[in-house]
N, C-alpha and C positions, 0 to 999 in steps of 0.2 A: 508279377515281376517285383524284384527285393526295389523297397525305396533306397537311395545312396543315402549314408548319416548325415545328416546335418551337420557341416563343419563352422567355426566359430574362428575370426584371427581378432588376436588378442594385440594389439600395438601398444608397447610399455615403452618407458625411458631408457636410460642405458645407453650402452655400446649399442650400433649397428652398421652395418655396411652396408646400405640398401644398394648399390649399384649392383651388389654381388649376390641381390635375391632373387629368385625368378620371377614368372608369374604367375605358378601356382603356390609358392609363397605366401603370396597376400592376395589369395582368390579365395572367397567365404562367401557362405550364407549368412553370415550376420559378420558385421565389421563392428569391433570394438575396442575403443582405447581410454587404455588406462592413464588418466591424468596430463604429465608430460607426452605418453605416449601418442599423442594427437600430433605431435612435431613431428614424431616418426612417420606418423601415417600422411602427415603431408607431403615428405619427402620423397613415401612414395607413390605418390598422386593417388592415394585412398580414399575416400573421405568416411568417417566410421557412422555407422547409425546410434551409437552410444559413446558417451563420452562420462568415463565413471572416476568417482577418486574424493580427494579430500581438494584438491586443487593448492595443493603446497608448494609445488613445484613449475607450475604454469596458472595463466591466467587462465580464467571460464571464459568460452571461446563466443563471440559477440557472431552471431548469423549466419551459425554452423549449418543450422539448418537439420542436427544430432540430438536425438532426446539428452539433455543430460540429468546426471544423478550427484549428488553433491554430499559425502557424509563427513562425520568431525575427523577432525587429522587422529585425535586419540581415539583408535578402534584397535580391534581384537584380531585384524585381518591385512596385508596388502593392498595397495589399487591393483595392483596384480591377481591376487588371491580374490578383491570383490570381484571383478570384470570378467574372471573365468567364474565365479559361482553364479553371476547373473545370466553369461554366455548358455552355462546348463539350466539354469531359468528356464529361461526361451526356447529350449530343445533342441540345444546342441549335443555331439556326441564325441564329435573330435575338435581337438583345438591346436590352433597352429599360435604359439606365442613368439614375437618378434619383438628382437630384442633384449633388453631384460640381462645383458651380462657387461663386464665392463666399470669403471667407478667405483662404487664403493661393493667390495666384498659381500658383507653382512646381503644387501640385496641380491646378489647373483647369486650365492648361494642357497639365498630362503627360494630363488626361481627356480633355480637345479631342485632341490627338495620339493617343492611344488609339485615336480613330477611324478612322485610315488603317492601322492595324495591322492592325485587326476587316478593313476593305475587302478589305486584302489576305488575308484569309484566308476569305474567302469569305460573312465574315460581316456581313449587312445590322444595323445599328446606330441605335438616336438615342439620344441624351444631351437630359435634359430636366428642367430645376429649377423648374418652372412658369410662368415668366413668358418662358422659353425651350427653343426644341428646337433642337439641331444637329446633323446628318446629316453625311454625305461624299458628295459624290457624282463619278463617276468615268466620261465616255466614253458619257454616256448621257442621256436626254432621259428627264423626267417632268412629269405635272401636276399641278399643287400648287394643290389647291380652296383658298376662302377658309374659314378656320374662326376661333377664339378668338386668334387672332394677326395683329395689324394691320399689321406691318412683317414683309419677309424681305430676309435679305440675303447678297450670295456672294463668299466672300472666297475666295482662289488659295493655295492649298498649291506648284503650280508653275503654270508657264506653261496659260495655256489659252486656248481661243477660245468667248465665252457668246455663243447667242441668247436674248434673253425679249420673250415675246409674251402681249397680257393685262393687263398693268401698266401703272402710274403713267411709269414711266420704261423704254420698250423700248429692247433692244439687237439688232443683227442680225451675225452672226460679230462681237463686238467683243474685242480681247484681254482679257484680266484677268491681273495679276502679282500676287504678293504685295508687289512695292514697291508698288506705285499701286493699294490699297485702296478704290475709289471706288465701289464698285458694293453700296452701304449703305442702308437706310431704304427699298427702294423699298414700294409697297404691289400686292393685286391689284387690277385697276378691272373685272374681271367675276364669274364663278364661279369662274373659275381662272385661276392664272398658268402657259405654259408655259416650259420651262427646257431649254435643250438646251446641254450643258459638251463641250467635245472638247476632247483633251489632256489638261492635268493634273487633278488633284486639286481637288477648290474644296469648303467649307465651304459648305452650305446652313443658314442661323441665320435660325430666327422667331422674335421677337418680339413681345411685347403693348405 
């Protein structure tokens, strides 16, 4: 019998809306938060086995009862970027990051980007502040049931060619660029929508 992958939830700063996550959400084999992300995780009654970061933006947490890891604020990386490379450390394969958008730009976006990183490295990913999940998806076709999220939508990291079938608004081989952003708001109009990307890179983002 196949082992299930080892999944990792990464708790970061940011935007979140925890009332609006569920609770496979924030259900991991390994609980970890990055830095401020310990707030989050309190919020939602988490508590992380790690607690990773430069500690710029919260205090180091007095009888967490959390291994922690403490490194200089001037590094080469995120507490987001450490807390998932440590997550695969440990022998993780998926990661669930919460949180993470919201506030200052420059960081959501290095989060969003984050996620072709993960791709490339074998590691299946979403990013999820409650009232949104964003994926990567890459060269592959899945179906996306309808759940707590009333819009999705697929924006192009590079060139590619989408089908969707299912939906408000179908496409059959149509291109997607990351100049011409138009493939926004659509919804699904059955149980599921199908999605098949070839080529590049494209950003799967639901919303409520």
């Amino acid at each position: 019998m196949d082992k299930s992958p080892i999944t990792a939830v990464i708790f970061t700063g940011g935007h979140c809306d925890t009332a609006l996550l569920s609770e496979d959400d924030i259900r991991g084999d390994i609980l970890i938060a990055a830095d401020a992300g310990r707030l989050t995780a309190e919020k939602c009654g988490a508590k992380p086995d790690l607690i990773a970061g430069d500690f710029d933006s919260s205090d180091i947490p007095a009888d967490s009862g959390a291994e922690i890891i403490r490194v200089p604020a001037e590094k080469d990386v995120t507490d987001t970027m450490l807390a998932c490379d440590l997550a695969i450390q440990r022998g993780a394969e998926r990661l669930h990051i919460i949180g993470g958008t919201g506030g200052r730009i420059d960081h959501e976006l290095s989060n969003i980007f984050l996620l072709e990183n993960l791709h490339l490295r074998g590691i299946r990913t979403t990013l999820c502040d409650g009232g949104n999940r964003i994926r990567l998806i890459h060269n592959e076709s899945l179906e996306l049931p309808r759940s707590g999220f009333r819009y999705f939508s697929l924006l192009a990291l590079d060139d590619a060619v989408v089908s969707l079938a299912g939906c408000k608004y179908p496409l059959t081989e149509a291109p997607l660029r990351r100049a011409l952003p138009y493939a926004v708001s659509n919804e699904i109009s059955g149980d599921a929508a199908q999605i098949t990307v070839c080529g590049g890179a494209v950003l799967l983002i639901e919303s409520r």
